[in-house]
N, C-alpha and C positions, 0 to 999 in steps of 0.2 A: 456545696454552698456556692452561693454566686460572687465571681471577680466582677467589678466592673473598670471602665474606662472612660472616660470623663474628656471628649476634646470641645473646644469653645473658642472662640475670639478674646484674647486680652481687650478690645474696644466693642464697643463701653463698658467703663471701668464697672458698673453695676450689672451688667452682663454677667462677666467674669466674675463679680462675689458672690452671686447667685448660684455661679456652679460650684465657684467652691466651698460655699457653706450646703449644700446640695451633697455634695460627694461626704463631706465631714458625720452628715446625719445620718448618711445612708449607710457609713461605714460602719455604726454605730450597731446597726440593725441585724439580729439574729442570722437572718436571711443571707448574712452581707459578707464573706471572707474577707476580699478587700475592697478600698476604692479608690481608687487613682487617677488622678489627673494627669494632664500633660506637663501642669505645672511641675510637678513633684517629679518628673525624668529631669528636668534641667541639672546638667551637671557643666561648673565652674563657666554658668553663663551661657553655654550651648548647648542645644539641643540636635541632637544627629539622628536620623530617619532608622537607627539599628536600636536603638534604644526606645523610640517609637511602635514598632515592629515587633518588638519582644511584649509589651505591655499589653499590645492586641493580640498576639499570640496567648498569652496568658490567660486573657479575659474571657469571660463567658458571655456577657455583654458588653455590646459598646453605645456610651450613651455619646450623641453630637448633636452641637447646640447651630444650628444655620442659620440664624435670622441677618446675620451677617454676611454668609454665603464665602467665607473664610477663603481662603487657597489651601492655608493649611488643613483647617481641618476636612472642608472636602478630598483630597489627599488622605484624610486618615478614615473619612468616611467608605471611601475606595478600598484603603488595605482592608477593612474591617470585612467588606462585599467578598472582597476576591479572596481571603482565610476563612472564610463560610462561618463568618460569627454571626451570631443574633444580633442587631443592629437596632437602637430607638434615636428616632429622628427628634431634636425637638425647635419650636419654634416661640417666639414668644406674640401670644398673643393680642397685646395689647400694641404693637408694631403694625402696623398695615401697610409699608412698604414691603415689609419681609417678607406677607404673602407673598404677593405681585411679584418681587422678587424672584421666589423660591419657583413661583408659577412661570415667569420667564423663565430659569431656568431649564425645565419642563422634564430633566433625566431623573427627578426623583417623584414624579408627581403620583405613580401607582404608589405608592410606598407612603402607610399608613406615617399620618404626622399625630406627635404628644404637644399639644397645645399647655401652655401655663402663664400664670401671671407674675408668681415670685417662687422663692426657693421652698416654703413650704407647701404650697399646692404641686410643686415637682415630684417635690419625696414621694407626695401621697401616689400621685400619676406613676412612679419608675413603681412603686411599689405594688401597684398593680398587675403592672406588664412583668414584674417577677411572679407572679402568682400563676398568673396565664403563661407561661415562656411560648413562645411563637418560633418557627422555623426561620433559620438564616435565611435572608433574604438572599442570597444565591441560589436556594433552593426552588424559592417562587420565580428568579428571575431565568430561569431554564425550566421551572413549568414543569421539573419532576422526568424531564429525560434527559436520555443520554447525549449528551453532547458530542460529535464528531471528535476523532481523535488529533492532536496538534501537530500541524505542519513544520518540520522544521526548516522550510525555506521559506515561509510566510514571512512577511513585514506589515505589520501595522503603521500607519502613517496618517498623523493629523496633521496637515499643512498649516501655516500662519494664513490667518485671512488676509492679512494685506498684502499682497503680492510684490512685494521688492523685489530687489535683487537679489537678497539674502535667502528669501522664500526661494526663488528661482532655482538658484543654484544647487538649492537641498535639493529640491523635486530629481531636480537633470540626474545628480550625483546616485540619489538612490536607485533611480530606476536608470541606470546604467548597471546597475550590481544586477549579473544574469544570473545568478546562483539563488536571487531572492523575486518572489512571487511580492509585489507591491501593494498593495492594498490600499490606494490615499482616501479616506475620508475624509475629503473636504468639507468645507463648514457650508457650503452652498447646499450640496446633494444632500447630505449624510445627517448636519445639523438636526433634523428634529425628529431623530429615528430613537424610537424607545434604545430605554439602556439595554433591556435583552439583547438586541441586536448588537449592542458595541460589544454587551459579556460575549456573545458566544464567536465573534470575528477574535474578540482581544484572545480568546482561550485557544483558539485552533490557530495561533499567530506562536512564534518564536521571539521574534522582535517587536517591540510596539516603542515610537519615536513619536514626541511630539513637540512640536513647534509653536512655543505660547507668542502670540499676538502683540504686537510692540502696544502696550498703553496708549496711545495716540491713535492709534487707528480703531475704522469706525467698529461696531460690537465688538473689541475686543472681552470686554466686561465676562460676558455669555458665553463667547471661544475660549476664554482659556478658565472661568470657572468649570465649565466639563470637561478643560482639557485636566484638571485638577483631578478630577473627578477618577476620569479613567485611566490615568496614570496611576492612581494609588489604586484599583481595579488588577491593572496590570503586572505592578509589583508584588501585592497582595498575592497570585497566581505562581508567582513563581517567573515571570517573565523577564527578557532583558529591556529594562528601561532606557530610556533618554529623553531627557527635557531638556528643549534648547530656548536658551531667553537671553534679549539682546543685553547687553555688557551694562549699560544704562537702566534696568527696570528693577523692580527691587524683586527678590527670591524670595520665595514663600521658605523660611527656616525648615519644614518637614523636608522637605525635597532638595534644597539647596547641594548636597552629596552626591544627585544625581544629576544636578544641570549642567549644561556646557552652554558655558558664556562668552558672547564673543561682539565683536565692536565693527568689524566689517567683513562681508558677505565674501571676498577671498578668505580669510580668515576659519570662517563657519562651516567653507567646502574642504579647505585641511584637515582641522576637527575631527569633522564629523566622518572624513571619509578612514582617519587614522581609528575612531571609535567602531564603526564597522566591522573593518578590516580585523581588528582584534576582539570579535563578538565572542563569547562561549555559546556555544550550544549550550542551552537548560533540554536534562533530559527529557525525555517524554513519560507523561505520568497523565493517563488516563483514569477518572472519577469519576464515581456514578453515583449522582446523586440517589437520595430516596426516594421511591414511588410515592406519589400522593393517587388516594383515589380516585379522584378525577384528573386519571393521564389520559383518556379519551379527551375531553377537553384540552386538557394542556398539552396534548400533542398536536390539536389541530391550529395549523399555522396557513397563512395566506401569501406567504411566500413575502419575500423583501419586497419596499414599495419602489426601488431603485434597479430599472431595469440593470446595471450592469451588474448588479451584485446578483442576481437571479439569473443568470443563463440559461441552468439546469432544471431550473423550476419553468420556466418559461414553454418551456421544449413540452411540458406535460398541459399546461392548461393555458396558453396562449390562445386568446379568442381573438381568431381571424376577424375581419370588419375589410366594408371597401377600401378604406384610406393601404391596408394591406397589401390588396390584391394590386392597389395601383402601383406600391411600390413595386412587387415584384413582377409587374409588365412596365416598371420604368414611362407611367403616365405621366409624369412631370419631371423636369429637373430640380426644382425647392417641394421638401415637406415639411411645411412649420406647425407650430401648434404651440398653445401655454404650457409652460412648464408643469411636466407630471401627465401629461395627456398620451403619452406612449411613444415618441420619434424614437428612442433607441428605442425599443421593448421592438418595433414595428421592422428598424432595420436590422438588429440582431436575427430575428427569424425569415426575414426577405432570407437574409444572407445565407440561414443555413437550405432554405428551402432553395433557392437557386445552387449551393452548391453540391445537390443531391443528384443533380441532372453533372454527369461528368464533363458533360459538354460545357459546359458552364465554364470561367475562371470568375471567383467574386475575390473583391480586394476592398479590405475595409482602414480607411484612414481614420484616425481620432487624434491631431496633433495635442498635444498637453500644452496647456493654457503657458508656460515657459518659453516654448516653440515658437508660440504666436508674437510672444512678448521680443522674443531675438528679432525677430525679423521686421516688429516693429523699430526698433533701437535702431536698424538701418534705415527703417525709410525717412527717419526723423531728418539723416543726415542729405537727404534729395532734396533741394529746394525746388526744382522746378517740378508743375505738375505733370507735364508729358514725359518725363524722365522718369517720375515717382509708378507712374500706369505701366507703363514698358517695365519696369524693374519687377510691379507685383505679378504680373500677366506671366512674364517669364520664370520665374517662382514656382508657381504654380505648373507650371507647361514643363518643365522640367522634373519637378517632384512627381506629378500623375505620370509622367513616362516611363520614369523609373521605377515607380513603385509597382508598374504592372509588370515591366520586365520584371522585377523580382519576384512578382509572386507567381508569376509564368513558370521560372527557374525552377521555384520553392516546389511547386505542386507537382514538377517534371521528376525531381528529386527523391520524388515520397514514391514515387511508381514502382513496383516491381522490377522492372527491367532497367531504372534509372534512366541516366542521360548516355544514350550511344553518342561517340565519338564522330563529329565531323555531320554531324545533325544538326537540322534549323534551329534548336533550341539550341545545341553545345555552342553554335556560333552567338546566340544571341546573350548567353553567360559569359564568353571570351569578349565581348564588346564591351560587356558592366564589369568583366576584371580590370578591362585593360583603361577604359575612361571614367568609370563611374563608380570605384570603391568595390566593385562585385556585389553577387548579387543578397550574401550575408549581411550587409551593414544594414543596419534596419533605417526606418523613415529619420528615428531623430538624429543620426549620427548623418545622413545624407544633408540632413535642414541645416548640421552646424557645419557645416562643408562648403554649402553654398552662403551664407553667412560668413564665414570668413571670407572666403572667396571676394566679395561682394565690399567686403571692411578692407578689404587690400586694396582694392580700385580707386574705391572711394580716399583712403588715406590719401593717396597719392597724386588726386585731384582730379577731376573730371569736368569741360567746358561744359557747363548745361544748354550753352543759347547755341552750338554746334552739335544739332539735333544729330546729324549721322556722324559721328567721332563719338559724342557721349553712347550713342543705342548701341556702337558696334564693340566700344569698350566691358559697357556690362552684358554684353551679348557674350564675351570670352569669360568674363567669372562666373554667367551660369550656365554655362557651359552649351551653350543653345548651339555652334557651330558640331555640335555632334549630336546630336537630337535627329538629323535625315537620318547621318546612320542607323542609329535607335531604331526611329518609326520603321523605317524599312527592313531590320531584322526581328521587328514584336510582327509586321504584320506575317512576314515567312516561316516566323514559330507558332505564332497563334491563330494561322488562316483555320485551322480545324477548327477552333473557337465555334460555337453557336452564338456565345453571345460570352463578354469580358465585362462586369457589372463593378464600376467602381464608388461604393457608397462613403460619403465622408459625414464624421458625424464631431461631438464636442467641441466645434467651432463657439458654442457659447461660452466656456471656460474663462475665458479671456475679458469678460464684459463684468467688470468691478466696479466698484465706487472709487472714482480718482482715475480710469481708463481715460485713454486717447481716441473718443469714441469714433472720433471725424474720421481717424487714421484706422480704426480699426474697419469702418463701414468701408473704405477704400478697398484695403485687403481682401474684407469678403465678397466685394463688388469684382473687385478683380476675377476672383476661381469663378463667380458667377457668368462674367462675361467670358470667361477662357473656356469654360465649359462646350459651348456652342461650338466654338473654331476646334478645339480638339477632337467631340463626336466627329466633325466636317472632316478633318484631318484623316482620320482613319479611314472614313467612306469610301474617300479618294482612291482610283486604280489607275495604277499606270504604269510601264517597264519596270521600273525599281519600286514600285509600291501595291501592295497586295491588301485589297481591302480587311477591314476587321471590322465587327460590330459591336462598336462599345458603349455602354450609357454609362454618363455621371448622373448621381443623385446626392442631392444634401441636405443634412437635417438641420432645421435653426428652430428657434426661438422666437414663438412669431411675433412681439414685442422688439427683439434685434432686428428682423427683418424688416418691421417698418418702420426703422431707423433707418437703416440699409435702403431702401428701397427711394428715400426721399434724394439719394443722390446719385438717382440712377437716373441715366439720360430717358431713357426708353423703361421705362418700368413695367411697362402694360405685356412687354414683350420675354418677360421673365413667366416661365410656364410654372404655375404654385400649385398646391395643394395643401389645405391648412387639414387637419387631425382636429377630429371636433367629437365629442358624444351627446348629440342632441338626444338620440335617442335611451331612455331611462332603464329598459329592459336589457337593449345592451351592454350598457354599462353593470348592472345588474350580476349580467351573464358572468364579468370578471372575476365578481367575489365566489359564485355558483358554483364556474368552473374549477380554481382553488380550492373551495370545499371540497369536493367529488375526489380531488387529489390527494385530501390529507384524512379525511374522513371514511375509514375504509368500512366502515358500517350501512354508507348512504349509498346508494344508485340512483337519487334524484335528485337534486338540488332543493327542493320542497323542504328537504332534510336540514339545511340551513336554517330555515325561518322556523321550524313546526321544532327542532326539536335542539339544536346547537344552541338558537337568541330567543328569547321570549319569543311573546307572539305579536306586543305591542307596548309602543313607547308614548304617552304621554297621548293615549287614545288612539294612535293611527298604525297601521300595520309596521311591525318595524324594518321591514324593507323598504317602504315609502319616508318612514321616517329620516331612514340614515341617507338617503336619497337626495330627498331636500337637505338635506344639511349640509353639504358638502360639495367642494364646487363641481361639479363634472365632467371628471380627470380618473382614471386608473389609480394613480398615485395617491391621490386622496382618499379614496374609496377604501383604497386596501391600507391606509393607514389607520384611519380611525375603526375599520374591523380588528386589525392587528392589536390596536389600543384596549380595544373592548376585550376582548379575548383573554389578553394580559392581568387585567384587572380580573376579570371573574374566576382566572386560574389563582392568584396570587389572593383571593377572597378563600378558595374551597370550593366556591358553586358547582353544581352540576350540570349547568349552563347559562350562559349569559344573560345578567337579568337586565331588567330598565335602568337601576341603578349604576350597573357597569357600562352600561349605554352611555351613559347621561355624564358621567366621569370621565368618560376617555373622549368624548365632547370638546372636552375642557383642553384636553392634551393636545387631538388636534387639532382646535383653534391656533392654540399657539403655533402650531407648524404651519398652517395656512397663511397667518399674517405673516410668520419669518421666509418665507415664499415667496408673500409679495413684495417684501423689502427687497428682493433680489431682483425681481420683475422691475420695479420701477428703477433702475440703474440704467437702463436704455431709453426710459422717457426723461434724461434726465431732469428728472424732478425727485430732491430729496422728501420721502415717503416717509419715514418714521415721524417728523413733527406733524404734519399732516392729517397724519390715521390718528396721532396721540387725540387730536382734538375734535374727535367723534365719540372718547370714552365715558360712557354714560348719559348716551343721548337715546333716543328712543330708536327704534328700526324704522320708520318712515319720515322724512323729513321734507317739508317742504320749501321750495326752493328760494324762499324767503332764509329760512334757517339755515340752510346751505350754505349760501351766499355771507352769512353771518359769522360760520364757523369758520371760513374758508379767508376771510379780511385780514384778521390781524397775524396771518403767517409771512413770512419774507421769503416769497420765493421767485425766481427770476419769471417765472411760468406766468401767467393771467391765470384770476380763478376759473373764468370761462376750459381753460388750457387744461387746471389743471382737474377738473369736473372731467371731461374728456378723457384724459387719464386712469381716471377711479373707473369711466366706465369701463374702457377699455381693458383695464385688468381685472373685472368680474368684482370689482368691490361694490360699487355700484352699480344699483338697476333702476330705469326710467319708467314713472308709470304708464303704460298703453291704455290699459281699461281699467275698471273700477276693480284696485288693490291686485291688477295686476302687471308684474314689472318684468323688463326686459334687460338680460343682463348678458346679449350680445356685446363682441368684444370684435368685430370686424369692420372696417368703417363701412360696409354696404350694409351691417346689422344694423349700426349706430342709423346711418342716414333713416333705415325703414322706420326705427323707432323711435326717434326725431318727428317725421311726421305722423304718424298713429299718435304720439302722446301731445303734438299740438292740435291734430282736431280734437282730442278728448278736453284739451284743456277748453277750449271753442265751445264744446258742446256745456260743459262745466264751469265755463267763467270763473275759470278759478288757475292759479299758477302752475307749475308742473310739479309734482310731487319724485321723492328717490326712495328707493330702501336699501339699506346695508345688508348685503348678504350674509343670511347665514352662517356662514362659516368662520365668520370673525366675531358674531356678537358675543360670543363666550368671554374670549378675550379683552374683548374690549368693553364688557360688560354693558353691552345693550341691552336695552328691557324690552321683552317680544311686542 
């Protein structure tokens, strides 16, 4: 006989009587052993998450009511996923917020919903789903295989989106702990990643932390509704929780047992490091789910859409492209490109493909968005600008010097024979013991080094208008009067060198809503401009200097860059190369490639379209189909395949129909727009009211209507400004010819189709017309 379980919203009070005259009828029912609400655990006015926990262990189904989108009971939604219960989602349909909601969201949206209107059309609806029982939806959300076994040095880690200081100081703290494997899923990267992907990171994880979003800051709502989500996922598992929420925010009651609450950011680094330190090990307890018949389908995966998270998968079906090749012959020093177009995917493999050649040293920096943040904190305190350029310049000039002696050291280290005694290398490790921390301390413990260093000067006062007293002073906190030394025993260690390739990448991390963007574009202006004098630096030969051949390379965000770029003296003279996939087949090639990887039946790609997805979605071949639909990006691509796939595994199909097509559509729309919200933080211009007032317009507009939806917003930008914008970040495309539109995003793309779409309007006497691309109409419910 079936238990059930009953979680819901107290608000609206008619909510909650629906469930529980719902639970009362159902109790009723032959079918029915018990039914229980959340109400009925309250014991002497609280509710504790053990008494929670037992109810869902008990149950054989768990009914949760979302239209609300609870903390709590998402929370119970979670323990319910991660103790492999049978789960029925419900919604109420006469709400049409609570879609759109639940559709924001977006981590439950494969996961069939029970629509209703009052408590007796519910009874009827549960009593169905008793008739049919359905597999736990852990079963569908691992697709019927084995899941990798758990790490017990893994950390799961969901950061607060608002990057405080409180944020800061968790990030530093955690990944200072060398005993533990990090994992941050950020709400930038990670945000619109099916929940499959958080089950199978949270399952093969020991620890899972997470940091709910102070109320006040911006999408909090969305961050810590799924942070709700996969905390009660995590706990549900067996894992060691932590919810931290500042001292000030109210505590979801399920969870309140597990939060650590705190009032300021010294404070939260005590805490949490005392919480740590006293972790248990949960043992390891490997599960194998049930085989469903179609594990051919549900095994075939296209890998994460998040180059860091795929390393290993990368290594197998990474499709080369020129933008590749250039990296790895160092054709430029900037490779930018929109977010999700491949910059890591591109430098992860330069790096390993250059360091296959022995000759090689490759050294890969990724400062953590904290890093950036300290060292902004100091430049605040420079008033003058030629003070603040020398400080960044030197920053830089000293971290890259270092960072190649140490991985000089590191790689000397790993050798067979090690480091002989009284060797150009051992001299060049006795130099970074004796000035520079040696050659173990890794990049962030170096950056807080020279940051205090730097907070010491400064404390103690520094003339700004006595240009050579102030340069000579912070010339001794970064330690720049020992840098000849340095240069001079990297070039005597690393003369064998063919070439020392130092790639720096995650510079975007730092670019939030509420950033110091002025001071940030400084920063990256600085390593840009120091880049040149350092290569120059090395070339040099002379009695005490022995050339070496080193290239910088760095990956941005080409939205940051031409933020960047406007306060560069000489811009023209910055050598770029933007990451682009004009080409359809190419792109194509990525998902192809991935099939051929996971699909051990196929040796053609052909195998994709002919026998894995339909043949055809809404008339047009479905390679063409999902083609168009998506902006043209790697990330994109292989999200909404990943989507589709999910859905027709969690359906039964025995491959992906049009319908599964057409639904994960839906899913990543929404990742696309929460993209671009992140994208437009560097034009400053706030995006979400903006895009809000496109929702349920038609796909073509013309620039009459534009100009109409675009009026009654208050934003600092000109509509002109911020039209330029939309196109720029591929939301908008300008008509060229008849119904056809350009949705270049470079300004020599924008200028071409600027003029092409002013002769057509000439030849057309008519104004210029836009379309909203694809990839948003879902969301935003535009009519084709």
């Amino acid at each position: 006989m079936e238990q059930l379980f009953f979680g819901y919203s107290m608000d609206p009070p008619l909510l909650s009587e629906a469930m529980r005259n719902t639970a009362v009828e159902l109790g009723r029912n032959r079918q029915v052993a018990h039914a229980v609400t959340w109400e009925d655990l309250v014991v002497d006015g609280r509710l504790i998450v053990n008494e929670v926990e037992a109810a869902i262990d008990r149950c054989t189904l768990g009914i949760f009511e979302l239209s609300t989108l609870s903390h709590n009971v998402l929370f119970e939604v979670g323990l319910a996923i991660g103790k492999r219960k049978r789960v029925a989602i419900l919604l109420d349909s006469q709400d049409a917020q609570a879609t759109r909601n639940l559709r924001d969201f977006a981590l439950l949206t494969t996961t069939g919903l029970t629509s209703y209107r009052n408590s007796s059309d519910l009874v009827t609806s549960i009593l169905e789903i008793l008739k049919s029982p359905t597999v736990p939806l852990w079963e569908d959300l691992t697709g019927g295989i084995e899941l990798p076994t758990p790490d017990p040095s893994k950390l799961f880690y969901i950061p607060s989106f608002k990057e405080d200081e409180a944020s800061q100081k968790l990030s530093r703290l955690l990944h200072s702990y060398g005993n533990f494997d990090v994992l941050t899923a950020d709400f930038d990267e990670y945000g619109g990643s099916p929940l499959a992907w958080f089950v199978e990171e949270i399952y093969t994880s020991s620890v899972a932390i997470f940091h709910l979003t102070p109320e006040r800051a911006y999408l909090s709502d969305t961050a810590n509704n799924r942070a709700s989500l996969l905390a009660g996922i995590a706990r549900g598992i067996g894992r060691e929780v932590l919810i931290i929420v500042e001292n000030s925010a109210k505590t979801a009651i399920d969870y309140r047992d597990l939060a650590l609450k705190y009032r300021y950011a010294g404070e939260l680094e005590r805490q949490a490091g005392s919480w740590v330190d006293n972790i248990r090990r949960p043992p390891q307890r490997v599960r194998r789910p049930r085989k469903h018949l179609n594990v051919e389908l549900a095994a075939l995966r296209f890998g994460n859409h998040v180059a860091e998270s795929d390393q290993e998968g990368l290594d197998h079906y990474f499709v080369e492209t020129r933008d590749y090749r250039d990296v790895v012959d160092a054709a430029a020093t900037v490779f930018t490109g929109k977010k999700g177009t491949g910059k890591t995917a591109n430098m992860l493999q330069a790096a390993e493909t250059l360091r296959a050649d022995a000759r090689n040293l490759v050294c890969v920096v990724k400062p953590a968005s904290y890093e950036l943040e300290a060292l902004l904190e100091v430049l605040r305190r420079v008033e003058s600008r030629h003070l603040g350029d020398y400080v960044i310049e030197g920053l830089w000039k000293y971290l890259l010097y270092t960072e190649v002696s140490a991985r000089g050291i590191e790689e000397a280290e790993k050798r067979p024979a090690g480091i002989l005694r009284g060797s150009p290398i051992d001299a060049l490790r006795e130099c970074m013991e004796e000035q520079h921390g040696g050659a173990d301390t890794s990049f962030s413990v170096r950056l807080e080094r020279l940051v205090k260093s730097l907070e010491g000067v400064l404390t103690k006062g520094v003339d700004e208008h006595d240009v050579e007293s102030s340069r000579q002073r912070v010339n001794t906190a970064l330690y720049g009067s020992t840098l000849k030394g340095l240069r001079s025993a990297i070039g005597v260690a690393l003369a064998d060198r063919q070439r020392i390739a130092v790639l720096v990448d995650n510079l975007d991390k730092a670019w939030h809503k509420g950033a110091d963007l002025e001071l940030l574009s400084r920063l990256l202006l600085g390593l840009l401009t120091v880049i040149g004098r350092i290569v120059d630096e090395f070339k040099k030969e002379s009695s005490r200097k022995t050339p070496v051949n080193v290239t910088l390379t760095v990956f941005l965000r080409s939205d940051i860059f031409a933020f960047v770029r406007t306060h560069a003296r000489e811009p023209d003279k910055i050598a770029t190369v933007e990451i682009e996939w004009r080409d359809r087949d190419l792109l194509a090639r990525v998902l192809e490639e991935r099939f051929l990887a996971s699909w051990q039946t196929s040796t053609n790609s052909n195998g994709l379209w002919e026998t894995a997805f339909t043949a055809t979605v809404k008339g047009l071949p479905t390679r063409d189909y999902m083609l168009s639909r998506v902006q043209p990006r790697p990330r994109d691509l292989v999200f909404f395949a990943n989507s589709a796939v999910l859905r027709a595994s969690n359906a039964k199909h025995d491959h992906v129909t049009e319908s599964d097509i057409l639904l994960a559509e839906n899913a990543y729309s929404t990742f696309a727009f929460e993209a671009l919200l992140v994208e437009g933080v560097a034009a400053q211009v706030d995006l979400e009211p903006i895009l809000i007032e496109f929702a349920g317009e038609g796909s073509v507009l013309t620039e009459n209507r534009l100009a109409t939806l675009l009026r009654g917003i208050r934003q600092k930008s000109s509509e002109a400004e911020i039209v330029r914008v939309l196109r720029r970040l591929g939301f908008l495309g300008i008509e060229i010819g008849e119904m056809s539109f350009d949705f270049g995003g470079s300004e020599g793309e924008m200028r071409r189709a600027d003029v092409l779409a002013k002769k057509l309007g000439k030849a057309r006497r008519k104004p210029a017309r836009y379309q909203i691309h694809p990839a948003y109409r879902p969301y935003l419910e535009i009519s084709e």
